[in-house]
mmCIF file as Biopython writes it, N, C-alpha, C and O atoms, coordinates in Angstrom:
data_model
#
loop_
_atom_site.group_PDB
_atom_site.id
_atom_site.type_symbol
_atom_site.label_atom_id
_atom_site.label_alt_id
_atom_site.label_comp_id
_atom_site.label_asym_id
_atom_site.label_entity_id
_atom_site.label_seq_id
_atom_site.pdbx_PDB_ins_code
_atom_site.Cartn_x
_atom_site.Cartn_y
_atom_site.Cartn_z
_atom_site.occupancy
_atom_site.B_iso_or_equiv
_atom_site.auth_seq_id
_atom_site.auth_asym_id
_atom_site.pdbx_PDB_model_num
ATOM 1   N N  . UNK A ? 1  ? -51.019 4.988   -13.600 1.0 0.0 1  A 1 
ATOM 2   C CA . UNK A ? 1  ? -51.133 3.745   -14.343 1.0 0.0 1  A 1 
ATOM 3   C C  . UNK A ? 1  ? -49.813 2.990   -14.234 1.0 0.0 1  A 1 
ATOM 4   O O  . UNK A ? 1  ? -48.738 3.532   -14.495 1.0 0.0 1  A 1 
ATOM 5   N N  . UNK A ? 2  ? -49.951 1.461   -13.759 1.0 0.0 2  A 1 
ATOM 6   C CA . UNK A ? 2  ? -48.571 0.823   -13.952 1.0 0.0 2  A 1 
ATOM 7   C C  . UNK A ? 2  ? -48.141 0.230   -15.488 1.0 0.0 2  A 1 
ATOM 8   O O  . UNK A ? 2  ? -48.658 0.946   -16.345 1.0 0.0 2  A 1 
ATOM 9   N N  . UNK A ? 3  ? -47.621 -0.490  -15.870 1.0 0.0 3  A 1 
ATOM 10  C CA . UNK A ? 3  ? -47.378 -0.569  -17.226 1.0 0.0 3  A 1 
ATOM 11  C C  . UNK A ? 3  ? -45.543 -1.959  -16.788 1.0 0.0 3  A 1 
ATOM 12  O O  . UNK A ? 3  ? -44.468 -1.748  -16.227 1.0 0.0 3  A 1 
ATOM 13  N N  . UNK A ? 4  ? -46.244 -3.357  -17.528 1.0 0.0 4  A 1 
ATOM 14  C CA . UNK A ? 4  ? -44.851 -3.588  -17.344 1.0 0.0 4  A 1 
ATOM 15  C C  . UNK A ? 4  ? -45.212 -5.116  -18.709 1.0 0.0 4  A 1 
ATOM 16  O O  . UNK A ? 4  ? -46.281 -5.433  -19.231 1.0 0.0 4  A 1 
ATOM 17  N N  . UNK A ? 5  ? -43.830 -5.716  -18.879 1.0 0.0 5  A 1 
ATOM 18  C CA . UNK A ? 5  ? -43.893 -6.572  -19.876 1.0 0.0 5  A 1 
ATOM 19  C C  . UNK A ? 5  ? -43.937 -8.045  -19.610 1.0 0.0 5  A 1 
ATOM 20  O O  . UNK A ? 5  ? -43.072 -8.546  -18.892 1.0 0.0 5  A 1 
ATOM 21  N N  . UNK A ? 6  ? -44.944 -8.815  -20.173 1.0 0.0 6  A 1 
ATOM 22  C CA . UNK A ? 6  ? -45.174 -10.758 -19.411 1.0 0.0 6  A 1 
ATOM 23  C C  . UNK A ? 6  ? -43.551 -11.294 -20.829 1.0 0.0 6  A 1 
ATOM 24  O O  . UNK A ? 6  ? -43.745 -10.941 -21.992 1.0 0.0 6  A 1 
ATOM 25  N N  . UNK A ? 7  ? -42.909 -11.661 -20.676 1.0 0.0 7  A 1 
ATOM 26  C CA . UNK A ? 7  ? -41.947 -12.947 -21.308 1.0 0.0 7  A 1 
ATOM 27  C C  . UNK A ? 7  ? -41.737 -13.717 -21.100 1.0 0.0 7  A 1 
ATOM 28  O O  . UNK A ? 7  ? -41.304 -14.035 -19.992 1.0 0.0 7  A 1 
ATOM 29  N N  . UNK A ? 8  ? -41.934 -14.526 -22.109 1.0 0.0 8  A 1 
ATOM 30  C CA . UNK A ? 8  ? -41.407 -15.692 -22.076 1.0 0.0 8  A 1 
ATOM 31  C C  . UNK A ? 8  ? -40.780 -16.484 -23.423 1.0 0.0 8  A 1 
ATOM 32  O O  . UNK A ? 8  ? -41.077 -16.351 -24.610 1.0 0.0 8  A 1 
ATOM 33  N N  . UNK A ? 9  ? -39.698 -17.448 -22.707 1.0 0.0 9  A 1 
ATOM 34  C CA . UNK A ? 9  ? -39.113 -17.880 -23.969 1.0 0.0 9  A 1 
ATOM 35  C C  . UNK A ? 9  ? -39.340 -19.011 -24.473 1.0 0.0 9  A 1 
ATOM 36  O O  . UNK A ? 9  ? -39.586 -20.045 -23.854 1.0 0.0 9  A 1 
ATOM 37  N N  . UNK A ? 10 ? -39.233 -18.800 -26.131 1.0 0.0 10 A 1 
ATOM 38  C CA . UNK A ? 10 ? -39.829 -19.733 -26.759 1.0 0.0 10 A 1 
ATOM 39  C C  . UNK A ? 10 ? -38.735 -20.678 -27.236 1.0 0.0 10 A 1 
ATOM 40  O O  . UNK A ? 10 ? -38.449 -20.948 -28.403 1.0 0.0 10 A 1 
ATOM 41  N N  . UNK A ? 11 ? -38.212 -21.103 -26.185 1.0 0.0 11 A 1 
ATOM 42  C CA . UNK A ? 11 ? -37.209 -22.325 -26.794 1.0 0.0 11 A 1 
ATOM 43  C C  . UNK A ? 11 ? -37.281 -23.235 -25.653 1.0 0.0 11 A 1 
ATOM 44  O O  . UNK A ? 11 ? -37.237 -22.976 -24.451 1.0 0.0 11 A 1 
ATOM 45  N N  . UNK A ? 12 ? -37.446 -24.787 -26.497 1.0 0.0 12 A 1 
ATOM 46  C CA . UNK A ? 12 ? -37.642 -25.872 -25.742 1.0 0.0 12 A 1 
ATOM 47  C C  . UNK A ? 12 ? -36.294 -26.792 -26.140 1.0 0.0 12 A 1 
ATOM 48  O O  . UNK A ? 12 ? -35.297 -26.512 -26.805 1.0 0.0 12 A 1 
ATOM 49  N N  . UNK A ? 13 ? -36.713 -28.030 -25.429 1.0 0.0 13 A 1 
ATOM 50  C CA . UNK A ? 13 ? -35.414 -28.916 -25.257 1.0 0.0 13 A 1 
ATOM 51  C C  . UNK A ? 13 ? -35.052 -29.526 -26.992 1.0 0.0 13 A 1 
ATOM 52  O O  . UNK A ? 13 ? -34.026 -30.203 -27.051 1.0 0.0 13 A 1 
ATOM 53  N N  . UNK A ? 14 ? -35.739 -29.344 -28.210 1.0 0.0 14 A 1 
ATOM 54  C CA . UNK A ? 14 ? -35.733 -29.649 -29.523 1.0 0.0 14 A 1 
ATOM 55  C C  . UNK A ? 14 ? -35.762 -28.190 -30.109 1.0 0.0 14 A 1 
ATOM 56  O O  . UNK A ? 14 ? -36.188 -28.173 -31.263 1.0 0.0 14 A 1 
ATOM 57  N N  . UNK A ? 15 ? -35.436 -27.038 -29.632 1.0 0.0 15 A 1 
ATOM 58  C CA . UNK A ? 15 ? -35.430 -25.702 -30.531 1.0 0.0 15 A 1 
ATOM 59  C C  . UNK A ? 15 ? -36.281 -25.131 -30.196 1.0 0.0 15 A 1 
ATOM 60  O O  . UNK A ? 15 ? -36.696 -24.953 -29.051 1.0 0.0 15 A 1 
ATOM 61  N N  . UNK A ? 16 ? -36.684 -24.734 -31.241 1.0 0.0 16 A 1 
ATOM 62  C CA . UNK A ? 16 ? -37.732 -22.744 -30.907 1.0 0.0 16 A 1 
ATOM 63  C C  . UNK A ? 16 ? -39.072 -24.024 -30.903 1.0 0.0 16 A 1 
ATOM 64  O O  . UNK A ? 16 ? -39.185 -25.070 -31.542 1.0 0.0 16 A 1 
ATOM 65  N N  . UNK A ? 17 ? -39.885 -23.413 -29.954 1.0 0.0 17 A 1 
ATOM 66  C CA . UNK A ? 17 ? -41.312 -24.231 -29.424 1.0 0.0 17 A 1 
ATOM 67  C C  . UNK A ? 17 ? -42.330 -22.684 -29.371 1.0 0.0 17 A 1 
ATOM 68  O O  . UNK A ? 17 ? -42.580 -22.171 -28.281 1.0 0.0 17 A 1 
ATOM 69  N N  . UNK A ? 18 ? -42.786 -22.136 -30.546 1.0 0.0 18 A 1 
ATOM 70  C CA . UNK A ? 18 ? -43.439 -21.219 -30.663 1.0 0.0 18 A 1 
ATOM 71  C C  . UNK A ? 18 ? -44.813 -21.730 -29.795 1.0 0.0 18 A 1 
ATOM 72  O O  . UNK A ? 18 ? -45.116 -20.981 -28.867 1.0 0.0 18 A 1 
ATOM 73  N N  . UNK A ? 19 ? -45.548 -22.750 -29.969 1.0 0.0 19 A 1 
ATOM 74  C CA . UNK A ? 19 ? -46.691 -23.372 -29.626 1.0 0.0 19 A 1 
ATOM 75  C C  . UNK A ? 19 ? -46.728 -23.691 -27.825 1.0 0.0 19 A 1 
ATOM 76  O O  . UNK A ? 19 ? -47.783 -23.833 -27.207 1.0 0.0 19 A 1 
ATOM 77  N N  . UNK A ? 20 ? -45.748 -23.741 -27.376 1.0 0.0 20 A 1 
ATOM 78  C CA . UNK A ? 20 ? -45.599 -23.910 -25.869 1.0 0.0 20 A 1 
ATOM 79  C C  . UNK A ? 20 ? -45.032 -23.214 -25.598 1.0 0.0 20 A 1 
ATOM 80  O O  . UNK A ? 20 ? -44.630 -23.443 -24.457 1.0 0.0 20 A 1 
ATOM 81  N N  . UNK A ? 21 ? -44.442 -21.808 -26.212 1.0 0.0 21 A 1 
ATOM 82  C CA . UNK A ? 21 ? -44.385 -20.758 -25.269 1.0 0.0 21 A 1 
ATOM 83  C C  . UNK A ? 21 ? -45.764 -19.886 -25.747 1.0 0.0 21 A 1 
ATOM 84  O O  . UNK A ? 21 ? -45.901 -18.936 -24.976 1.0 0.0 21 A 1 
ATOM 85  N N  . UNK A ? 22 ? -46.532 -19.910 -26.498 1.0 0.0 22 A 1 
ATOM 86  C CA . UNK A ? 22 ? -47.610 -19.401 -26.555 1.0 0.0 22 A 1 
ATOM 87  C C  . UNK A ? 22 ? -48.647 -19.576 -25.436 1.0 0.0 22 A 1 
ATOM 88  O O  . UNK A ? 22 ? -49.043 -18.705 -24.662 1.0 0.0 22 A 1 
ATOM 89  N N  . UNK A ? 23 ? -49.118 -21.237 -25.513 1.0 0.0 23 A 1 
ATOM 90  C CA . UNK A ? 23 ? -49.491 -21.368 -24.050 1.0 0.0 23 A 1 
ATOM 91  C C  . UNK A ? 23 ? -48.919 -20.693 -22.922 1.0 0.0 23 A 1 
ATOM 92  O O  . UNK A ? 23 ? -49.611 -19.869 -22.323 1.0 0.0 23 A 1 
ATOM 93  N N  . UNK A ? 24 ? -47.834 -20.916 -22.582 1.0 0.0 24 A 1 
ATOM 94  C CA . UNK A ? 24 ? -47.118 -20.188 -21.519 1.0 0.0 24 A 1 
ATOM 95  C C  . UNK A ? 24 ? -47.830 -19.120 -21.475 1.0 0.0 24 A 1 
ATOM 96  O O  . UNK A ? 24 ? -48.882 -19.097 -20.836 1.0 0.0 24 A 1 
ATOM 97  N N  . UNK A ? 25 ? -47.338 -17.991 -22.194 1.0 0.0 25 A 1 
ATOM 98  C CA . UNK A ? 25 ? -47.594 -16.668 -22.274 1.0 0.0 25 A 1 
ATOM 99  C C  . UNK A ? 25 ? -49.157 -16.458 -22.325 1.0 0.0 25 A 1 
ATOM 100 O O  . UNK A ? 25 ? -49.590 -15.310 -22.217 1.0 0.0 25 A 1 
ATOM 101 N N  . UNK A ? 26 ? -50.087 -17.602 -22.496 1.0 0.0 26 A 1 
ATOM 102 C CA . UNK A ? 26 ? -51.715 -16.895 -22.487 1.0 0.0 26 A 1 
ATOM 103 C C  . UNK A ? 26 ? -51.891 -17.542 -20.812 1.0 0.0 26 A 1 
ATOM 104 O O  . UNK A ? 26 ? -52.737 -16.998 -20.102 1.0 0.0 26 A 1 
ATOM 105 N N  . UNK A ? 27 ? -51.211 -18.499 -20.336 1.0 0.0 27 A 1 
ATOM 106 C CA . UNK A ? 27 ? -51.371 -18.690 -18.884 1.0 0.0 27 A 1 
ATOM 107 C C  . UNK A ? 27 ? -51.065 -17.707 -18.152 1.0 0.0 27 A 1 
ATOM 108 O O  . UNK A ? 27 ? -51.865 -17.308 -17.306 1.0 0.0 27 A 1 
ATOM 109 N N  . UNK A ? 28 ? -49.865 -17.129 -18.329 1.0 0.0 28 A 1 
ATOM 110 C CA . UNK A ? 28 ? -49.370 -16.133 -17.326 1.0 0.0 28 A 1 
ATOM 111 C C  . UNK A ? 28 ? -49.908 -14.721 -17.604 1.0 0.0 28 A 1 
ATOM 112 O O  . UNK A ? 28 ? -49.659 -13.863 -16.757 1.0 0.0 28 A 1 
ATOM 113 N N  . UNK A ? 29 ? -50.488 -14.444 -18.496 1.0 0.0 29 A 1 
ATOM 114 C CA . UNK A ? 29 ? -51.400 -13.414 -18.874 1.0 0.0 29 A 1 
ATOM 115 C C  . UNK A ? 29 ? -52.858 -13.306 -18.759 1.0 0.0 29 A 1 
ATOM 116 O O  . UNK A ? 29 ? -53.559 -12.294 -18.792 1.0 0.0 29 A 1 
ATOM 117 N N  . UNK A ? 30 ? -53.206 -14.618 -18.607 1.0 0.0 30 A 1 
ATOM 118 C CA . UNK A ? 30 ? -54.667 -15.271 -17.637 1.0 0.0 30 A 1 
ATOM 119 C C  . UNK A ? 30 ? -54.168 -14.491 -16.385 1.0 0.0 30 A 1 
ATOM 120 O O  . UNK A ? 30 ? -54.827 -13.477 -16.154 1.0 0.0 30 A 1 
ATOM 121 N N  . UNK A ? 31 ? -53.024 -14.782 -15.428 1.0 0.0 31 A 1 
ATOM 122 C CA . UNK A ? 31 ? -52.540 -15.004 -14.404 1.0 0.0 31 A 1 
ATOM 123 C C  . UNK A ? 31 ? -52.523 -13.556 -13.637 1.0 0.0 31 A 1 
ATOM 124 O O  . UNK A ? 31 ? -52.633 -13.386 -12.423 1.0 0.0 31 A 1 
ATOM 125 N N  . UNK A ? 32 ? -52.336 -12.415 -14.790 1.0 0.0 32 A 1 
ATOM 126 C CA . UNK A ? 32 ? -51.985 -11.369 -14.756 1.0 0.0 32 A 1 
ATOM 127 C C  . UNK A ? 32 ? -53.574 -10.420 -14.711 1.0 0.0 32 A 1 
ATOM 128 O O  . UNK A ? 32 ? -53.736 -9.471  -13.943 1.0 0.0 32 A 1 
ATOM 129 N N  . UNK A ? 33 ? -54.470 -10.834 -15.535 1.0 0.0 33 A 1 
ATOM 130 C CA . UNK A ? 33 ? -55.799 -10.495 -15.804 1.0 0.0 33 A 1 
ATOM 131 C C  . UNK A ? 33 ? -56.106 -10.558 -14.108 1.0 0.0 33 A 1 
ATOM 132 O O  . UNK A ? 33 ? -56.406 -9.688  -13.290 1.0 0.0 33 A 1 
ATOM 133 N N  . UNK A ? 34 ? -55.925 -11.723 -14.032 1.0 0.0 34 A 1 
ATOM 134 C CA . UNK A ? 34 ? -57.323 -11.988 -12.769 1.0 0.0 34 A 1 
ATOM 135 C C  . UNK A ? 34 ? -56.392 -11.210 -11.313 1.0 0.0 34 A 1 
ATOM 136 O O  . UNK A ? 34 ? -56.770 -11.365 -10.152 1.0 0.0 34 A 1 
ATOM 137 N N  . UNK A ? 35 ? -55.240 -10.444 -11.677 1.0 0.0 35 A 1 
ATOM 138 C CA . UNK A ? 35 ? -54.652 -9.579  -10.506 1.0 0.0 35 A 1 
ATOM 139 C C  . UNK A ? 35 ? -55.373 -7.946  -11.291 1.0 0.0 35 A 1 
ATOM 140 O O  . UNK A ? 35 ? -55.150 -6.871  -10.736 1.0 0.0 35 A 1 
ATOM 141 N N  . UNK A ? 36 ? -55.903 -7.995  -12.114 1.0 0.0 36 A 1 
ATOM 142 C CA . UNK A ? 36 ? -56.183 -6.176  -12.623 1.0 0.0 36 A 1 
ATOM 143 C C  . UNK A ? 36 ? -55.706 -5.898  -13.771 1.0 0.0 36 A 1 
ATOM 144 O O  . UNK A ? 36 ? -55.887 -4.890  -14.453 1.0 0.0 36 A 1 
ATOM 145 N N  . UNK A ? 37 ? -55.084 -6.819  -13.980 1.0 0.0 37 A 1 
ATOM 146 C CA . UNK A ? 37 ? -53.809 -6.090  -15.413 1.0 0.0 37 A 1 
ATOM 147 C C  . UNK A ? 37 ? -54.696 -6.508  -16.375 1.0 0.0 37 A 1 
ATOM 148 O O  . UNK A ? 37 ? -55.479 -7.456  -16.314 1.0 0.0 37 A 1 
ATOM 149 N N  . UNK A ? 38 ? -54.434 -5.386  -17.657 1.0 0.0 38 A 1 
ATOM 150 C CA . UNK A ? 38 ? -55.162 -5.248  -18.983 1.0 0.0 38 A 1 
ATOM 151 C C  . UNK A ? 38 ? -54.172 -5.385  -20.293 1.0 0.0 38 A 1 
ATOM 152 O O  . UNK A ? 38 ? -53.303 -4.537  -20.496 1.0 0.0 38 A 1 
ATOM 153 N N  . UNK A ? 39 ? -54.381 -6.600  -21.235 1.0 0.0 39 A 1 
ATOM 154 C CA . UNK A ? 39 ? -53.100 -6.514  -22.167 1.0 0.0 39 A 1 
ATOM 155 C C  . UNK A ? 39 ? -53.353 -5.208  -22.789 1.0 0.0 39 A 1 
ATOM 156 O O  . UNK A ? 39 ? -54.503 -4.774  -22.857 1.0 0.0 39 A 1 
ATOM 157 N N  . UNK A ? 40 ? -52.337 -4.550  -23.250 1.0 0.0 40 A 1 
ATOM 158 C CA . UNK A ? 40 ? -52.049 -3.797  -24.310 1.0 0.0 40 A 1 
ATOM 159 C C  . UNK A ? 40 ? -51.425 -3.900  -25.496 1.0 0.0 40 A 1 
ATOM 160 O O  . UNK A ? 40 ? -50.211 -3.808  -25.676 1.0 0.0 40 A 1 
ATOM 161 N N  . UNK A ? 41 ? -52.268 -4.095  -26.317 1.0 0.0 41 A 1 
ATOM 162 C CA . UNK A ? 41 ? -51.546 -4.312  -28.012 1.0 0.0 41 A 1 
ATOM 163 C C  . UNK A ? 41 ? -52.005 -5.768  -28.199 1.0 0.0 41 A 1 
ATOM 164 O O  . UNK A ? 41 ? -53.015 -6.344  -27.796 1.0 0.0 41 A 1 
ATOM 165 N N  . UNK A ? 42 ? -51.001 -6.176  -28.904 1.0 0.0 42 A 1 
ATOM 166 C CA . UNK A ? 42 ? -50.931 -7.616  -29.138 1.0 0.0 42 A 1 
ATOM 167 C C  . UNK A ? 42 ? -49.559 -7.999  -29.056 1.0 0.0 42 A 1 
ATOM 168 O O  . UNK A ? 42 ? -48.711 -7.120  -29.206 1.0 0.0 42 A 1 
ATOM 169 N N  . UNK A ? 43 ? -49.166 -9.329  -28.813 1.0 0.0 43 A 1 
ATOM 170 C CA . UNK A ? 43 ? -48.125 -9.910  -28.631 1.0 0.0 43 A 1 
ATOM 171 C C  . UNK A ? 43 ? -47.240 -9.889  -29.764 1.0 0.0 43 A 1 
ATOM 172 O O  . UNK A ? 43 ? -47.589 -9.877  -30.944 1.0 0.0 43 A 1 
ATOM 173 N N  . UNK A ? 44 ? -45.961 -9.884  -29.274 1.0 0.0 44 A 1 
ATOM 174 C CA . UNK A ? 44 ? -44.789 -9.018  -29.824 1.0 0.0 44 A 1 
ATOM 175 C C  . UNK A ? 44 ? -43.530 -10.720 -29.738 1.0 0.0 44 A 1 
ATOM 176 O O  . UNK A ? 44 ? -43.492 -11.687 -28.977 1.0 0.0 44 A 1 
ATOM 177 N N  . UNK A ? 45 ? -42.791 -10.339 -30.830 1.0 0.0 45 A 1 
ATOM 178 C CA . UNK A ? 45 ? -41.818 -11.722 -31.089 1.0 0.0 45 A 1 
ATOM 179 C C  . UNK A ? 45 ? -40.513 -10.361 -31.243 1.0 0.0 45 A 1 
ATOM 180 O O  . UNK A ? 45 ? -40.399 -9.287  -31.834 1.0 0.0 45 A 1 
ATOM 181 N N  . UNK A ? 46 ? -39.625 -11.304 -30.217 1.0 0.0 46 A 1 
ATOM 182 C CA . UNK A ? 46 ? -38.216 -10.979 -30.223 1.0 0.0 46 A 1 
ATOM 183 C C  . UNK A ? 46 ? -37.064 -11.532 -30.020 1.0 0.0 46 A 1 
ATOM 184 O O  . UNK A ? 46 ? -37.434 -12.609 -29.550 1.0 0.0 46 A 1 
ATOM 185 N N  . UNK A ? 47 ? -35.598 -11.583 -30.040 1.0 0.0 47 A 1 
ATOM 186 C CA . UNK A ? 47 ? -34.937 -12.094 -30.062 1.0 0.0 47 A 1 
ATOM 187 C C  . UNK A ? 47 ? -33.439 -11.472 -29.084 1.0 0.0 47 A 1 
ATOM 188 O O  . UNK A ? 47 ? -33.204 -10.265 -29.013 1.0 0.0 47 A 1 
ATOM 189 N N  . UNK A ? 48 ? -32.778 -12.261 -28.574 1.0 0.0 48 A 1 
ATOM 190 C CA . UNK A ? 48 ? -31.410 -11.814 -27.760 1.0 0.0 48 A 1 
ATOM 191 C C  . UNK A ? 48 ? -30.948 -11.629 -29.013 1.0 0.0 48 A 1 
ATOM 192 O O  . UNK A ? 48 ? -31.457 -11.955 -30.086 1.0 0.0 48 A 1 
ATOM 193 N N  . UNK A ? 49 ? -29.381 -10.772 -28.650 1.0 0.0 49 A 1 
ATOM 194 C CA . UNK A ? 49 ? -28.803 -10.035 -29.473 1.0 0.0 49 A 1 
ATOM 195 C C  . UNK A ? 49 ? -27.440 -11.486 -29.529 1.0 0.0 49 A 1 
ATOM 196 O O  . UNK A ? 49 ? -27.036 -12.192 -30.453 1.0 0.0 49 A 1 
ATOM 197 N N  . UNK A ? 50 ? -27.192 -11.429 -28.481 1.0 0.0 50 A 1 
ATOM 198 C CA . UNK A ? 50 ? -26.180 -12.442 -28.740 1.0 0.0 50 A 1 
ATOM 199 C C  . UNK A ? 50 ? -26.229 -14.173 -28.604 1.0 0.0 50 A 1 
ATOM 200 O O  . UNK A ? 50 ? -25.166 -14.757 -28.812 1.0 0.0 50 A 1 
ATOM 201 N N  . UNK A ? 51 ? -27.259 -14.866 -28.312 1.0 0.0 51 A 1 
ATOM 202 C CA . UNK A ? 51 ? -27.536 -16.391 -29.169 1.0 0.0 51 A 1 
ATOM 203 C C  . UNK A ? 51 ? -29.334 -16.219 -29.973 1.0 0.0 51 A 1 
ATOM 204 O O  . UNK A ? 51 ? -30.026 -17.218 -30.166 1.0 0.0 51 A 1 
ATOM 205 N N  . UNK A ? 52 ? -29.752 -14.958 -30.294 1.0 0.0 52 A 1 
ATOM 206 C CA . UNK A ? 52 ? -30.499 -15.280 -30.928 1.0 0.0 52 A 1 
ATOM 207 C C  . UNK A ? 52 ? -31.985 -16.005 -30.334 1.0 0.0 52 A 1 
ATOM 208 O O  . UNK A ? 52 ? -33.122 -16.011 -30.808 1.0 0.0 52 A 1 
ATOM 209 N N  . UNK A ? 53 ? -31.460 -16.548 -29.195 1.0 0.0 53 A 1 
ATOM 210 C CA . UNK A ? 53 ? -32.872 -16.639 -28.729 1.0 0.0 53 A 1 
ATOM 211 C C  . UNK A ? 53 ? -34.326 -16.275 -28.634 1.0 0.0 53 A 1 
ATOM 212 O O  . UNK A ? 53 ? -34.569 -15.359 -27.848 1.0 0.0 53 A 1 
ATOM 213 N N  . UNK A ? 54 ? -35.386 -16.826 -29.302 1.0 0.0 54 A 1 
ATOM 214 C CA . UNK A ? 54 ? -36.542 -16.221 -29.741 1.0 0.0 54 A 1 
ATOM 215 C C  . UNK A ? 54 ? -37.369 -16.072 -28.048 1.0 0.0 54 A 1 
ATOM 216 O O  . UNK A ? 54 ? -37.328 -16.896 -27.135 1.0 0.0 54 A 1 
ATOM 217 N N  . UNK A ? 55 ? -38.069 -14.748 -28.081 1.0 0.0 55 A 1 
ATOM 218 C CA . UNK A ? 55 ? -38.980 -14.631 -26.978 1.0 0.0 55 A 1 
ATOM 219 C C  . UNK A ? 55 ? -40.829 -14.021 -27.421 1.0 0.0 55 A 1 
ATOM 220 O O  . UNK A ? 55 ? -41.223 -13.668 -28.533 1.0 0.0 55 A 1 
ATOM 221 N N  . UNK A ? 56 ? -41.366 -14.062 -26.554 1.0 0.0 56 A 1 
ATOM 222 C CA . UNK A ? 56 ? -42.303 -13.675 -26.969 1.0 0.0 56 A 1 
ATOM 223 C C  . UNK A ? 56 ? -43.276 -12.923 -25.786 1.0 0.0 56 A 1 
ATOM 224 O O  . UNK A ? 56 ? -43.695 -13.441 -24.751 1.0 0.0 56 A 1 
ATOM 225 N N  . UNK A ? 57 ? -43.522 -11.384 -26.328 1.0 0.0 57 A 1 
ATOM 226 C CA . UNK A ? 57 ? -43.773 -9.999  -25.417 1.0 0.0 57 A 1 
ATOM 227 C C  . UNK A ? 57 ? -45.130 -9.912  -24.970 1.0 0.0 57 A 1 
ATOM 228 O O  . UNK A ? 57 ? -45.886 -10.563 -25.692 1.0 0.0 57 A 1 
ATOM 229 N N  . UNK A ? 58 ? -45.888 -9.113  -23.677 1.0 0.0 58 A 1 
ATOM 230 C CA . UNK A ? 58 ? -46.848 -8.974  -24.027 1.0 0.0 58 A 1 
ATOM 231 C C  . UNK A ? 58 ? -47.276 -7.897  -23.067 1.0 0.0 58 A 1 
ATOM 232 O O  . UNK A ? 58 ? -47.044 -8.179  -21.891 1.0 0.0 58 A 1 
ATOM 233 N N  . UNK A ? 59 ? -47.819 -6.782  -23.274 1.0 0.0 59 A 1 
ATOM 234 C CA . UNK A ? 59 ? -47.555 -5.680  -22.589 1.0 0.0 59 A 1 
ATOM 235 C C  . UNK A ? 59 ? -48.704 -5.688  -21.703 1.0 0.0 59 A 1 
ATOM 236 O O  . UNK A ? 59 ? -49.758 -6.105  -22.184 1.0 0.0 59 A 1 
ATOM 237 N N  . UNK A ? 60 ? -48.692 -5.322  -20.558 1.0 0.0 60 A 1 
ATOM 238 C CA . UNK A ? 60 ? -50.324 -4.918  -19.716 1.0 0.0 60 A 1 
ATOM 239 C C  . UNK A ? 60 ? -50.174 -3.574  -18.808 1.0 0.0 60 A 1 
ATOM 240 O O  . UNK A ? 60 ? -49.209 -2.840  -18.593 1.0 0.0 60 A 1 
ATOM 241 N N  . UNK A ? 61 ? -51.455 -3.556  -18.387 1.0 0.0 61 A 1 
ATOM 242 C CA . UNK A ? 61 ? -51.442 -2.286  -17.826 1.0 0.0 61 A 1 
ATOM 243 C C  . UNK A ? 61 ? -52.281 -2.339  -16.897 1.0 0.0 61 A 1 
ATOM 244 O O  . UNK A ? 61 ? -53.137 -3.223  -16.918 1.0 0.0 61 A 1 
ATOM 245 N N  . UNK A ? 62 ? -52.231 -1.445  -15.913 1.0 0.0 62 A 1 
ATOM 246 C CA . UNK A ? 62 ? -53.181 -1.615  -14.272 1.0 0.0 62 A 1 
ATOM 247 C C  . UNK A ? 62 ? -53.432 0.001   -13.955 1.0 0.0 62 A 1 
ATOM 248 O O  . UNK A ? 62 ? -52.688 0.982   -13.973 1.0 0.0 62 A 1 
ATOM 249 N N  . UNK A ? 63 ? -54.701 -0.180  -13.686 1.0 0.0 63 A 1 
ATOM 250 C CA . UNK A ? 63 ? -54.890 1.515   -12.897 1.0 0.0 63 A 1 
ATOM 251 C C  . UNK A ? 63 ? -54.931 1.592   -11.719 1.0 0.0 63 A 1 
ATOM 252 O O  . UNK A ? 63 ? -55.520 0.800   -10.983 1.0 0.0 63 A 1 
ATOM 253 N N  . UNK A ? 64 ? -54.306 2.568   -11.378 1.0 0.0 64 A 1 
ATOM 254 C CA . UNK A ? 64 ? -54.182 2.166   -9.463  1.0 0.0 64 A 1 
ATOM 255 C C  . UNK A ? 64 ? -55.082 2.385   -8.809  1.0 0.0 64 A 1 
ATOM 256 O O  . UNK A ? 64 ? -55.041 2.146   -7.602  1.0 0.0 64 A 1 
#
């Protein structure tokens, strides 16, 4: 089984853009589906350690 993580960050040119990196992240996880990959879990909110930058996780998985 492969196993790896979709991110993306949720900061736009006016601050944290939760709503357009959401899109983002259901496009590129569309993107990821139609290659085999299966999400796992549900999407995950995180942050850099040093500016704080908000991101947002989303785990998938593929059987070989």
């Amino acid at each position: 089984m492969e196993y790896k993580i979709v991110v993306v960050k949720a900061v736009g040119l006016l601050g944290t853009n939760f709503e357009a990196a959401a899109g983002k992240l259901a496009e590129e996880v569309t993107r990821q589906i139609a290659q085999g990959w299966e999400p796992h879990g549900g999407v995950s909110l995180g942050q850099s350690m040093s500016f704080k930058t908000p991101y947002l996780f989303q785990a998938m998985t593929r059987r070989r």
